[in-house]
MARKE-910540 format. One line per 8 residues: number of its first residue (from 1); for each residue x, y, z of N, C-alpha, C. Coordinates in steps of 0.2 Angstrom, whole numbers. Example, Ala and Ser with C-alpha at 12.3 -4.5 7.8 and 13.67 -1.06 7.14 Angstrom:
1 = 66,-28,39,62,-22,39,66,-16,39  64,-11,35,68,-5,36,64,0,39
This chain:
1 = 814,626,623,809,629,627,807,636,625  799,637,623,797,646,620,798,647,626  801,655,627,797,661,631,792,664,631  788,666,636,782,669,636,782,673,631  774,676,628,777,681,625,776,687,630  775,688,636,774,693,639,784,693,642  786,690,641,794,691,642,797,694,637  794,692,627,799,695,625,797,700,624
9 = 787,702,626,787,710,624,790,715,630  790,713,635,793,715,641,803,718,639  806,714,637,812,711,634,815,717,627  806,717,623,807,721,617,807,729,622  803,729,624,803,739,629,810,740,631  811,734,633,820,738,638,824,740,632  824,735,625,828,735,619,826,742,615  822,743,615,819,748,612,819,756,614
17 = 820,755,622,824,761,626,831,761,625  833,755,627,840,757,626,843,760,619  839,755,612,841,760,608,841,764,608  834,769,608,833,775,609,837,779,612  840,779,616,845,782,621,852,781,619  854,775,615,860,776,613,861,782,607  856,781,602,854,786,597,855,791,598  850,796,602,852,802,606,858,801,609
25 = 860,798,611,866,800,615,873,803,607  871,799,603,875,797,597,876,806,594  868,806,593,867,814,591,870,818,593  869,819,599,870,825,604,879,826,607  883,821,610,890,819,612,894,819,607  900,823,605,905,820,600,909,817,603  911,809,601,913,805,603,921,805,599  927,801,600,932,799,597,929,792,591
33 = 934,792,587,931,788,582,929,779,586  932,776,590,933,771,592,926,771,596  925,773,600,920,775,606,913,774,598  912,781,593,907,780,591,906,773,585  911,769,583,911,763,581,909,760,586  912,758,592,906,754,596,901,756,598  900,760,598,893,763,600,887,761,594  889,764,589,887,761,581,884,755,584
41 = 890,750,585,888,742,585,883,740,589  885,744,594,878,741,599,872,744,599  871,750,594,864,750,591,863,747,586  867,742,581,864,739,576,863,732,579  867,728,585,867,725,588,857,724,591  856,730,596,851,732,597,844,729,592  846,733,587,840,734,582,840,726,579  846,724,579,844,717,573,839,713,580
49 = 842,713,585,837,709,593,830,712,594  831,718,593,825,721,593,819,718,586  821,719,578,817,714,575,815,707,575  822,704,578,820,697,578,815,694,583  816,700,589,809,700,594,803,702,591  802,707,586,795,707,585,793,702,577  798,701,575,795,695,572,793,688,574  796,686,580,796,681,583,787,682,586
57 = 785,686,588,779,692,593,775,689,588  775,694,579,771,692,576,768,685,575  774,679,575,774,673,571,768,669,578  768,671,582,765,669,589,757,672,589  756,676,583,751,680,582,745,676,578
């Protein structure tokens, strides 16, 4: 079953902030090595969810 796309664009904004904020966060706090590898993770995490949602937007196009 597709999702709306008004769910995945909705879905892509929250992805989009969060990144952003983990990013700055990243910049700004120095972290221990462990803390900034996961952190790491969960912005590439982010980002790969983040393109597969706007390609997914596009192909709907």
């Amino acid at each position: 079953m597709k999702s709306l796309p008004l769910f995945d664009t909705s879905r892509l904004a929250v992805i989009k902030a969060e990144r952003e904020a983990l990013l700055k966060r990243l910049q700004r706090v120095r972290l221990d090595a462990h803390s900034r590898i996961r952190m790491q993770q969960k912005v590439s995490l982010l980002t790969a969810e983040q393109v597969r949602l706007e390609l997914a937007l596009d192909a709907r196009r």
